[in-house]
N, C-alpha and C positions, 0 to 999 in steps of 0.2 A: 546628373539629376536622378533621384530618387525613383523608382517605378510608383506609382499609384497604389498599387494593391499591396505595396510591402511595408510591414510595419512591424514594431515589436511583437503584438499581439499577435497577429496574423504568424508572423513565422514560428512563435510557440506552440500555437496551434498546430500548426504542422508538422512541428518537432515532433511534437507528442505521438498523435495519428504513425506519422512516422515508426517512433520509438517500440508503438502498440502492432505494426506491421512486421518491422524488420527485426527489433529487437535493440534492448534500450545498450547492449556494448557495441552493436554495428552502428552507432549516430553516430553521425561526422558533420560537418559544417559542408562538405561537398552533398551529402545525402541529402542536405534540407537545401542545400542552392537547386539540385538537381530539380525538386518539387517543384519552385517556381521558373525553371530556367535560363536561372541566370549563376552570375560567377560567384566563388566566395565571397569576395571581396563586396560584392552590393549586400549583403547580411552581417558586415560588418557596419555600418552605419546605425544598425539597428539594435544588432546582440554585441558584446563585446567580445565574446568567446565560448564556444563549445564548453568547458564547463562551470560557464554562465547560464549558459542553456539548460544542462545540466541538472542546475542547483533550483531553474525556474521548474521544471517539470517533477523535481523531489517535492516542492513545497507546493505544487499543484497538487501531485498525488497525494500526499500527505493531508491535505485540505478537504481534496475529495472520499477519501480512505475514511480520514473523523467523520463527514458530514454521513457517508453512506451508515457508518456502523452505530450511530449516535441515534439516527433513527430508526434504526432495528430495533435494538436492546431496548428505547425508552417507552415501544408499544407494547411491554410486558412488564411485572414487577417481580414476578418472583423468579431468582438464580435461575434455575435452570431455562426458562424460555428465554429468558435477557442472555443469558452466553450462547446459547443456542443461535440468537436471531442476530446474535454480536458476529457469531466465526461464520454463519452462512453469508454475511454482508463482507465478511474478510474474504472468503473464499469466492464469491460472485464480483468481487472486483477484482481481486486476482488475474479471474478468468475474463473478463471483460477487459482488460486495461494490463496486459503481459510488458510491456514496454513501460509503462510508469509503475506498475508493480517492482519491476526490480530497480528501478530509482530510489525504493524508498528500503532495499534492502540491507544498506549499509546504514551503520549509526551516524546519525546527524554529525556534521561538522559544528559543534560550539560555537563557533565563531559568526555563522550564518544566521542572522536571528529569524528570516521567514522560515528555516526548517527548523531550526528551534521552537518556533509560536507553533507550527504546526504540527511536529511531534507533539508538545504538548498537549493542545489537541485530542490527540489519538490515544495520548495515555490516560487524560481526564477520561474519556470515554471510559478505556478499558479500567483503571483502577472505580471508576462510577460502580459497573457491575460486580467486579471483583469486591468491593466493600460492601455488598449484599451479603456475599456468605459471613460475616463478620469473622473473619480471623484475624491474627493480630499482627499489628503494621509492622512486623519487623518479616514477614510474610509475604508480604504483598510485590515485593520488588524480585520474590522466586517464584512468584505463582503467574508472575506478569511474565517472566522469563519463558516459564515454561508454558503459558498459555502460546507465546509468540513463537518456540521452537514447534510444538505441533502446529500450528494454523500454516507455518511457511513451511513447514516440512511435507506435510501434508499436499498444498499447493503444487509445491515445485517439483514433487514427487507425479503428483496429476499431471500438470503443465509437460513432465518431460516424458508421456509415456508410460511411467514407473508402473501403474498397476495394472499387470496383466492376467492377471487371475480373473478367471469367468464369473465372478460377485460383484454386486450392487457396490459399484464406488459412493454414492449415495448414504449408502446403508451403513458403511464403513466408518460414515465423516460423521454421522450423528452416533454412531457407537464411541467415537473417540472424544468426540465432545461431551458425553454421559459419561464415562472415564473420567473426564477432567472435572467435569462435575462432580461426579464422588469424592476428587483428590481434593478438591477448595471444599468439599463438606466438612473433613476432616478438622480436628482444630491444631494439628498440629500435620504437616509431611514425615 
């Protein structure tokens, strides 16, 4: 018989929380029994498999990632406070959410249509802002690149330590996003 408390929702919940504690490569299907204390095997009833689980906390993140950065960026109109309030809502989820952050650092599976919809999503977002500076759309799928190699670089560089120099990490992240600013001003890279 089923525990009461345990349900799909419920254990992705906890996945997650989880994934945001320990780190989204230590998840295991022992790590989230362990939460409720019980065996693998009663989480199976519910999840089919670890990366089932997986593929639910990428398109969680992904969902939440769109909703945070879509309401940054569309309290401003002009380019630069819109990217600005875009990579601060990128990098404050980052930092809040390290465990479903890196769920969503791999390129979607195609085949998976809720991280499909929700990449999606996240690129509506980000191509929204980026078609403010009007450049032209054969542009747009490099500028989207290299918007996403600083924001995660940037991040995981944060996330790991990496900046040990006695300067404003702050100071650094809005300097880099004025940088990128300048480069989507350009009409050509």
């Amino acid at each position: 018989m089923p525990r009461a408390n345990l349900n799909r929702d419920v254990i992705l919940e906890a996945a997650a929380a989880l994934a945001d504690r320990i780190g989204y490569d230590q998840l295991s299907m022992a790590a989230i029994a362990h939460q409720f204390g019980v065996r693998v095997p009663s989480l199976y009833k519910h999840v089919p498999s670890l990366p089932a689980v997986r593929c639910e906390l990428a398109a969680q993140a992904l969902g939440e990632l769109a909703m945070a950065m879509r309401a940054a960026a569309s309290a401003h109109e002009d380019c630069p406070a819109a990217l600005l309030e875009l990579a601060h809502a990128y990098r404050r989820y980052a930092q809040a959410h390290p465990g479903l952050y890196s769920a969503i650092v791999r390129a979607p599976d195609p085949s998976d249509a809720a991280i499909a919809a929700r990449s999606a999503e996240v690129l509506q977002v980000v191509y929204g802002v980026l078609a403010q500076y009007g450049r032209p759309q054969e542009e747009m799928v490099h500028d989207v690149r290299t918007l996403r190699a600083a924001l995660h670089g940037f991040v995981s560089l944060e996330a790991g330590g990496g900046f040990g120099m006695p300067v404003d990490i702050d100071q650094s992240f809005v300097r880099m996003v004025g940088i990128l600013d300048a480069a989507f001003r350009q009409s050509r890279l």
